[in-house]
N, C-alpha and C positions, 0 to 999 in steps of 0.2 A: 488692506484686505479687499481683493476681489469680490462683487458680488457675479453671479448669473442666475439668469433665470433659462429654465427650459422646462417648452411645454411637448410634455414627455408620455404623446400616444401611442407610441409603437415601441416593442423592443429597443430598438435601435435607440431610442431616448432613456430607457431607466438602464439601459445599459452605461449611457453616456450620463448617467446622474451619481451609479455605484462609483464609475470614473472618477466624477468630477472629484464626491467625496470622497477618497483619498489623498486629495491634495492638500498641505497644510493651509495654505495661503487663501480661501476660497469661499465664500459662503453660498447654498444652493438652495434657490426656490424651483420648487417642481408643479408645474400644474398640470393635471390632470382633470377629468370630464367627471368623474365620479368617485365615489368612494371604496368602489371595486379597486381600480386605477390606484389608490394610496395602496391597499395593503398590497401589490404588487412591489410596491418601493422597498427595498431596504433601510430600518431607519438608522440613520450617524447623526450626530451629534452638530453634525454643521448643515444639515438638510431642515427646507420649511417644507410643507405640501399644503397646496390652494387643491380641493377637490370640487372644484364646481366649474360649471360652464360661463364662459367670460365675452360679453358682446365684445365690441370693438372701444366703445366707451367706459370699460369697467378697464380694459387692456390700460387706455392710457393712462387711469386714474391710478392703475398699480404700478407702473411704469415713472410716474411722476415721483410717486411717494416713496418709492425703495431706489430709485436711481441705479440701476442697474447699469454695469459694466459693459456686459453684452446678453443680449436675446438669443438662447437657442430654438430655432421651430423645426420640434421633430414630430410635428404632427402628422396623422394617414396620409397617404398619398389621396385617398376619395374620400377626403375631407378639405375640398380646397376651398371653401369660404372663409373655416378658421385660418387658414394660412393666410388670407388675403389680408385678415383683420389685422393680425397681430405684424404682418410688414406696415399696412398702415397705420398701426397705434404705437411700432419702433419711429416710421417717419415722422410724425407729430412730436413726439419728445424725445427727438434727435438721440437714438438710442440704438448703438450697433447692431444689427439685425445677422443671423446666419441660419440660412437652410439647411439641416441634416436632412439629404432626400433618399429616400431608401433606394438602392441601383435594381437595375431589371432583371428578370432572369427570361431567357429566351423559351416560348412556349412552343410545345409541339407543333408540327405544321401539320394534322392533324385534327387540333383544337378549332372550337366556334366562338370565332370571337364576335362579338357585341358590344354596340359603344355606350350603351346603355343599359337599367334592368327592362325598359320597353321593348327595347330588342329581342333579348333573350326570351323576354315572356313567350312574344311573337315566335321564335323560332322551336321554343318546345310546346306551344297548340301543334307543329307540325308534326310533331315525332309521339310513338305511344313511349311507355313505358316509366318505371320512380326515379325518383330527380332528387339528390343531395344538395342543400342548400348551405352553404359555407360563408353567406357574407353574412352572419349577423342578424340579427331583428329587426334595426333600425329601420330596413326597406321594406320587410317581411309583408306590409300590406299590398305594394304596389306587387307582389309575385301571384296573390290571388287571385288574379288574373287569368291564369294557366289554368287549361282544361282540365275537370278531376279532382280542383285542387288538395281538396282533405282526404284523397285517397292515395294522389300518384305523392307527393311532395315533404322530405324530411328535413328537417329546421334543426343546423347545430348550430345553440345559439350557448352566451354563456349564463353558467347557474345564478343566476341573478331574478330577485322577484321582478323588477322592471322588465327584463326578456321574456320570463313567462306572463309577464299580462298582455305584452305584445302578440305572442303566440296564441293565448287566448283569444286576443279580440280581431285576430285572423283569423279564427275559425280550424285552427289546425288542433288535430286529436291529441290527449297527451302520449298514445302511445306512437306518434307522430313528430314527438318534442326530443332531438338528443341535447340534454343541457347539461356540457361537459368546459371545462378549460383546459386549453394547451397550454405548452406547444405539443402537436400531433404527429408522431411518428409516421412513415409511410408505412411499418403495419399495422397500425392503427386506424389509419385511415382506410386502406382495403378491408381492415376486420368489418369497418362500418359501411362501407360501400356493398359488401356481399350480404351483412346481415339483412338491409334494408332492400337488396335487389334494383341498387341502385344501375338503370344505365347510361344515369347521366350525373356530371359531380357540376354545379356551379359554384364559381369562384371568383376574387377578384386578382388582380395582378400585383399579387402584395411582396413580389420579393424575394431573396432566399428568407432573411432575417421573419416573415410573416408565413414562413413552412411552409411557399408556391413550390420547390422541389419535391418535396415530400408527397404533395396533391400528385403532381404533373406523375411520378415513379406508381404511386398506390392506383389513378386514375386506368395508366397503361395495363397496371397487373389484374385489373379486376375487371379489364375490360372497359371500362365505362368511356361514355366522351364527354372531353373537360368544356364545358361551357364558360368564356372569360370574360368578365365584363371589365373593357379596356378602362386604363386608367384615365380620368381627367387633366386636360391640359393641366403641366406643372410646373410653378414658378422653379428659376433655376437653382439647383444646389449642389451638394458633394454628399461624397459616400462617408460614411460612418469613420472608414480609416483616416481618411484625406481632413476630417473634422477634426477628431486626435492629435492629429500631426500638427492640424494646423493649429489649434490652441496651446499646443506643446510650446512651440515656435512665439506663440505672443506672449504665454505667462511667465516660460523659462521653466515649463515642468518635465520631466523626465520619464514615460510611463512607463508602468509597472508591466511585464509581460505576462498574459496570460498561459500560464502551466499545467495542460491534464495528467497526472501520471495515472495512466490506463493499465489496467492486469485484461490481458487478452486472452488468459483463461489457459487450458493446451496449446492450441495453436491456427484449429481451425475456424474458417471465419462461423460456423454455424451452432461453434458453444460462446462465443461472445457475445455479452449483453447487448443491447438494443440503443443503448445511453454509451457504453464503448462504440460503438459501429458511427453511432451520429459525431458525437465528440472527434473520432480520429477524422471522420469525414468533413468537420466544419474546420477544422484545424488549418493554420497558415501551411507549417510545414511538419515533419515527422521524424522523431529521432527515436534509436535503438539500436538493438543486436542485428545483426542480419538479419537471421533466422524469423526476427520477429518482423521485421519491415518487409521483408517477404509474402509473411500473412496476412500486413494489413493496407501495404501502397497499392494504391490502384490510379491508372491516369497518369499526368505530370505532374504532380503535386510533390516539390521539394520533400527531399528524405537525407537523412546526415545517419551514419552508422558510428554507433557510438557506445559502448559499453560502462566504464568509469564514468564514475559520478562529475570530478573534474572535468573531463572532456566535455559530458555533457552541460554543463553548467557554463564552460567556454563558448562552446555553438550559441547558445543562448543570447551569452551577453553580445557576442559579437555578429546576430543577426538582427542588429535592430529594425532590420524592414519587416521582417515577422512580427506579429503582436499576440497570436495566440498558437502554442506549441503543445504539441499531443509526444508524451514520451512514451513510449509501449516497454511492459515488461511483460514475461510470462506470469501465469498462473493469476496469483489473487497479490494485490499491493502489500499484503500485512502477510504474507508468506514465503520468508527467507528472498524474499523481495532485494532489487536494489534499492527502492521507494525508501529504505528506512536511513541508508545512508547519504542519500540524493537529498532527503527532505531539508534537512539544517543547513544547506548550502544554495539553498533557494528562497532564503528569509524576506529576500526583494524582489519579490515576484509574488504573485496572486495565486497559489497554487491550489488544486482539487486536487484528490485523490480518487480514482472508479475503481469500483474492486472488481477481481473477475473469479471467474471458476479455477480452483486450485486443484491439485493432480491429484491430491490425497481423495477430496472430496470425488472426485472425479474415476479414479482407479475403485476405489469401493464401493460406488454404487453397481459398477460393472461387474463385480465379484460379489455384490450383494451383500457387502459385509457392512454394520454399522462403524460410524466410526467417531463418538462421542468417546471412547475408553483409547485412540489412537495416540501414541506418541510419536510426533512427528522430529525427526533425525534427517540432516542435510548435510553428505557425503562430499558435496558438489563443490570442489575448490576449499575444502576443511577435511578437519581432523576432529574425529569424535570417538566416543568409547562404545564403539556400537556393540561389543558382544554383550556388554553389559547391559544393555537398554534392554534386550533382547532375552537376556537373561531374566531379568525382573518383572517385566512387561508382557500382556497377552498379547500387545499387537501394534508394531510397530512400523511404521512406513517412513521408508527413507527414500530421499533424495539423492543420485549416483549421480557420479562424471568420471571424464577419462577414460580411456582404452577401455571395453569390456568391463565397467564399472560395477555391473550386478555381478556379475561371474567369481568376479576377486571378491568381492562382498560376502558370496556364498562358500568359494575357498576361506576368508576367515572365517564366517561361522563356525566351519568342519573344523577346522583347527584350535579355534574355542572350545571344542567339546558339545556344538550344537548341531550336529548336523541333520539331526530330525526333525527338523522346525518347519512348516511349511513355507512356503516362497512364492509371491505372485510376484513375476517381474511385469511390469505396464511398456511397449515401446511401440513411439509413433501414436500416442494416444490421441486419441480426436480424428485422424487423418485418414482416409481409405485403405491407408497399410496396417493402421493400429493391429497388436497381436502383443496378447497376455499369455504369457505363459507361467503354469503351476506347476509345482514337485515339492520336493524336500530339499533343503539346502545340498544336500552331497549330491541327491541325481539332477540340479543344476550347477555344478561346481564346476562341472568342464565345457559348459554352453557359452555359445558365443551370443551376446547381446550389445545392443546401442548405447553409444556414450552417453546419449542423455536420457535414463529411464528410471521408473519411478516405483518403487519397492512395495509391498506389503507384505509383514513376516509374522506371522500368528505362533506362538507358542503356547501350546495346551497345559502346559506345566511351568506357571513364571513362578521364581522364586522373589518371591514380591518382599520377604522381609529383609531388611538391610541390617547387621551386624558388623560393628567393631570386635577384633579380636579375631580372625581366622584361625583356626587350627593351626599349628606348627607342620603338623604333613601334609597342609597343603600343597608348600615349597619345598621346591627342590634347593637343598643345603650342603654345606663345605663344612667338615670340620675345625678346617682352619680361614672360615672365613663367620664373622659375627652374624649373627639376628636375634633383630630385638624380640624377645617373645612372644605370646599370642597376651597374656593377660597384662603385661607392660604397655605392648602395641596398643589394646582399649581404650584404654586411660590414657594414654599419648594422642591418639586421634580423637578423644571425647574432648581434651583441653585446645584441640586448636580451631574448633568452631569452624569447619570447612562449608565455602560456600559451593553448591554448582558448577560458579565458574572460578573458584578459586585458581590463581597462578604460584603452586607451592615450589619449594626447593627442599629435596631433601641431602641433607650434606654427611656426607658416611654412612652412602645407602646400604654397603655391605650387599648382603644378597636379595633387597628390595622388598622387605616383606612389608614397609613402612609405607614405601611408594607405589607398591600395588594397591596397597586397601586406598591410601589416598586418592589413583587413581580410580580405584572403583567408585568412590564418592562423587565422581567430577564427571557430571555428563556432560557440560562444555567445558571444564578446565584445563587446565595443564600441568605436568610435573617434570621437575628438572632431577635429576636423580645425580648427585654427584659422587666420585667413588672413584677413590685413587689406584687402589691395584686391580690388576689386568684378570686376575683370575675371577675376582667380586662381580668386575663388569658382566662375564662370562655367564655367570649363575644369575645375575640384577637381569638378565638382554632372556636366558631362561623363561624366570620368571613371569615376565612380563608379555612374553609368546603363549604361555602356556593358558592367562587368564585371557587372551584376545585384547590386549591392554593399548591400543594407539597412543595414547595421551601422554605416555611415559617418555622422554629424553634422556638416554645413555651418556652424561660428559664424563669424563676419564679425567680426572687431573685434583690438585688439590687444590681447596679451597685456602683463601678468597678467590685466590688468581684463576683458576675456573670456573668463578661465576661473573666474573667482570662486564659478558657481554650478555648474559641474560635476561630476558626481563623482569620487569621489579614485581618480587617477590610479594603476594598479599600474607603468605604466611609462609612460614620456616620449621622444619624439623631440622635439630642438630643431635647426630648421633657420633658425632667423633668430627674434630674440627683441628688433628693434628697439632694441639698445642698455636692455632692461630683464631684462635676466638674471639681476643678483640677487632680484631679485624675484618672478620667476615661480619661481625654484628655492626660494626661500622661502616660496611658496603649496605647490609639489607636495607637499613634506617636510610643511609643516602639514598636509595632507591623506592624508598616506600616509606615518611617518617610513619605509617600508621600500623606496619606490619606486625601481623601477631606471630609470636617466637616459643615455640616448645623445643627443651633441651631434656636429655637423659646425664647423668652423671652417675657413675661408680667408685671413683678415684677421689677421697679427701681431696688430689689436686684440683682435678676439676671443679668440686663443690666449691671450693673456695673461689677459682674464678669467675663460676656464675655468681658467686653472690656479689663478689667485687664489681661485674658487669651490668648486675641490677642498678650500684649505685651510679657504678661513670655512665651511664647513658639514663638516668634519670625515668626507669621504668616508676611506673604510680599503677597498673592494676598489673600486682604480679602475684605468683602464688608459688609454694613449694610444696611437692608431695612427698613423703618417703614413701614408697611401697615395699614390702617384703611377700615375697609370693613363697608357698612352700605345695607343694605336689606330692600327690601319693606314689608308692613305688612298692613291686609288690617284694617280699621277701618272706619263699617257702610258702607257709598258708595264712601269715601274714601282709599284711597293708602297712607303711611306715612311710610316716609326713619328712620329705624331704626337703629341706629351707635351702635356696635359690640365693644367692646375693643381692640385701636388698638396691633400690636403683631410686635414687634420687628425680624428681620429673618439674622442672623447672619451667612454669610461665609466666612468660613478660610481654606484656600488649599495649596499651596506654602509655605514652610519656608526658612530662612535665616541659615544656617548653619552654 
């Protein structure tokens, strides 16, 4: 078991301690200066934390006693006394010593630099105007110096009562005190540079990893001049990455890749969060769709186009000079997302998730419409039952792709029998060409629109209640072709427990009366409609146009042997199984041992081989209904109960293993 110690002042250190602790082989002491300094840590189970300030003799005496492996020193760059110490207190008990030094970032030429805070003081007595102070408290006495001081000078120091009694015994006003912690966005930073009328920001030269970018970007925007108080001669060390690598290299560890998957919201960069913008920016390299790398590359900053989850997931492993990767998708991570299939294939990687502005959110604020009562339907490379949704639903926003993908959208609905429905198509949302356009499904049916655009379809009249049992004219029927009846149908779909996304087979669909209500059940499922003769299909293919039905699959053939390549069935109607019964119930089970099976029977022959079928495949929660249904019929100025043949309803779900 390895030990290490690292005294972990800077980002850059509890960075490199979350590290460390991943490793199995490792145990980690963290010191820090205070007790602020600990709850910054993450805590693991193999992590110690020292929160106090360590002379150079207290270094050795902890040094002796835990024998450490190796010393990391990731302390300030304008803190080099600690640094000096703790090399000396490694040389005394001959104890590995490594410098994490945080690398430069090149400042404006522009900027005033100072090799001191004397300096600086010195150079703004010359200048009028308020002064941002960014390094801290610590020095906060020696700036009172500066002309004006409790008038011109604002102190971000962090919320800590030892900072404000520093501030106090400065003399600076509290409405003169910003006690905030970062890290600080660059517009964060101009928010605070303009509120206080700042025309000067001072700073010290802390780095990107200490938000010197973020200063140098917010300073330019708001005007102000950046004042730098240059760093202190610094003992030699490496960058943050070049530490990773190189510990990697001595303990035999393998790191973990750092993973953003970012939702970039529409498209344009000025609906993206501020946490997306930073993230894609601090990022090694960037992976995505085009479309999306387009929005957010900027510079030379490595970009890999990438769509599938596989692919990207290969980039990955096989960029090990990268360590932290920003994948971009549109809209919001947790909506109809690839994030959801990406996630499970990235178990060995450190992954976050950002979430962004989603289309839905996003098209309805512009249309003013709420959208808590929204059902959201995604067009985009699937199949769904959208007339249905639409049907039952006040308001429904889907997701389109392909050719003119709203237009055919709005063609089915008119062919569903909806063409009154309102229609906001969204396209180019976010972008300077954005343009929404509204009607009713028919007076946009022959418009042309972009492949990628994002729907809202209000219905003032949903028929919100959902019923088993359709009417019988509802369907278009053959005299010489069967349907199961509307009060048979009921009770047939009430015993087979359909989920949402059920994947059913119906076998002797006849003319689909069985497989349309099924599919209306199934906002994301699927139905396999099997059906031997050519005239059935004719009426079944009918059917199925007439309720806007997608979800429904026309196979022609007789079972088993046309359902062999299907997928496995979660539930089964058998309405005529051509005298091959044990055999199709012998494919569903090898496809599915848990699938739930509803059968009709008329024919003593069949009864008998459902029952015989119950026992050879060892159903245990099965059940048998007889039903007799009998109908009124009028005759003359009489009504007369007409009795129907009754029909047997056979379920078997649970087996005996």
């Amino acid at each position: 078991m390895y030990k290490i110690c690292v005294f972990a002042g800077t980002a850059e250190g509890r960075e490199l301690v979350t590290f460390l602790t991943a490793q199995q082989n490792v145990r980690v002491m963290a010191c820090v200066a205070t007790e602020y300094g600990e709850m910054l840590l993450e805590p693991a189970e193999n992590l110690t934390v020292s929160a106090q300030r360590l002379q150079e003799e207290e270094m050795v005496a902890l040094f002796e006693r835990e024998r450490f492996t190796l010393v990391v020193d990731s302390t300030h760059p304008y803190a080099p006394i600690v640094t000096e110490n703790i090399a000396a207190a490694c040389k005394a008990t001959d104890t590995e010593y490594l410098r994490l030094l945080r690398e430069n970032v090149d400042a404006p030429e522009d900027a005033v630099f100072a090799a001191n805070v004397d300096e600086a003081v010195d150079y703004l007595n010359t200048e009028e105007g308020n002064i941002l102070l960014t390094t801290g408290s610590k020095e906060l006495a020696r700036y009172t110096a500066i002309r004006d001081f409790d008038q011109r000078v604002y102190a971000r120091v962090l919320p800590m009562e030892e900072s404000l009694r520093l501030c106090q015994i400065s003399g600076l006003p509290p409405s003169h005190i910003l006690a905030m912690q970062g890290p600080f966005s660059k517009e964060m930073n101009v928010a605070m540079l303009r509120a206080v009328s700042a025309r000067f920001m001072v700073t010290k030269e802390s780095g990107t990893k200490g938000g010197f970018d973020e200063k140098i970007s917010a300073a330019r925007e708001a005007n102000a001049k950046l004042v730098v108080i240059g760093r202190p001669p610094q003992r030699q060390g490496i960058g943050f990455e070049e530490t990773v690598s190189r510990l990697c290299r001595r303990f035999g560890w393998v790191p973990r890749p750092q993973v953003s998957i970012v939702g970039i919201g529409p498209g344009s960069r000025r609906t993206m969060t501020v946490e997306a913008l930073e993230t894609i920016e601090k990022a090694d390299c960037i992976i995505g769709a085009r479309r999306m790398l387009d929005a957010v590359a900027e510079g030379d900053k490595p970009t890999f186009e990438a769509v599938a989850s596989e692919e990207i997931v290969s980039i990955i492993r096989h960029h090990a000079q990268y360590r932290c990767f920003a994948v971009v998708v549109s809209g919001d991570v947790g909506f109809f997302s690839g994030a959801k299939k990406l996630l499970p294939l990235l178990s060995w990687c450190d992954v976050t998730l950002l979430p962004g502005l989603n289309s839905l959110v996003y098209l309805c604020a512009r249309l003013g419409e709420s959208y808590e009562t929204v059902v959201p339907v995604s067009l985009h490379g699937r199949k769904g039952n959208i007339a249905e949704s639409v049907r039952r639903h006040e308001k429904v926003f889907v997701l389109v792709g392909g050719e003119n993908g709203a237009g055919v959208l709005c063609r089915k609905l008119c062919e569903a029998g909806l063409s009154g429905v309102r229609v906001s198509v969204g396209e180019h949302l976010s972008y300077a060409d954005e343009r929404i356009t509204t009607g009713t499904a028919k007076e946009l049916a022959n418009r042309k629109f972009h492949s990628l655009s994002a729907v809202l379809i209000v219905n003032s009249a949903p028929q919100s209640t959902a019923v088993f049992g359709l009417p019988d004219e509802k369907f278009r029927r053959s005299e010489t072709v069967p349907m199961t009846k509307s009060e048979v149908r009921a009770v047939c779909l009430s015993k087979l427990h359909l989920n949402s996304d059920s994947i059913c087979w119906d076998v002797g669909a006849g003319t689909g009366s069985i497989s349309v209500e099924m599919a209306l059940q199934l906002s994301q499922g699927q139905v396999y409609a099997i059906e031997k003769r050519e005239d059935a299909v004719k009426i079944l293919r009918e059917n199925a146009e007439q309720f806007g039905l997608e979800n429904i699959h026309m196979i022609q053939g007789t079972a088993p042997e046309a359902c062999r390549d299907l997928p496995a069935p979660t539930h089964v109607f058998i309405g005529g199984s051509s005298g091959k019964l044990h055999e199709l119930l012998a494919l569903a089970i090898a496809k599915n041992p848990c699938v739930r099976i509803v059968a009709t029977a008329i024919t003593l022959e069949t009864i008998a081989e459902l029952t015989n079928a119950v026992k050879q495949f060892n159903f245990t929660d099965t059940e048998v209904v007889s039903l007799s249904v009998s109908k009124d019929r009028k005759a003359g100025p009489y009504h007369l109960m007409m009795g129907q043949n009754p029909v047997y309803i056979f379920t078997m779900g649970e087996r005996q293993a």
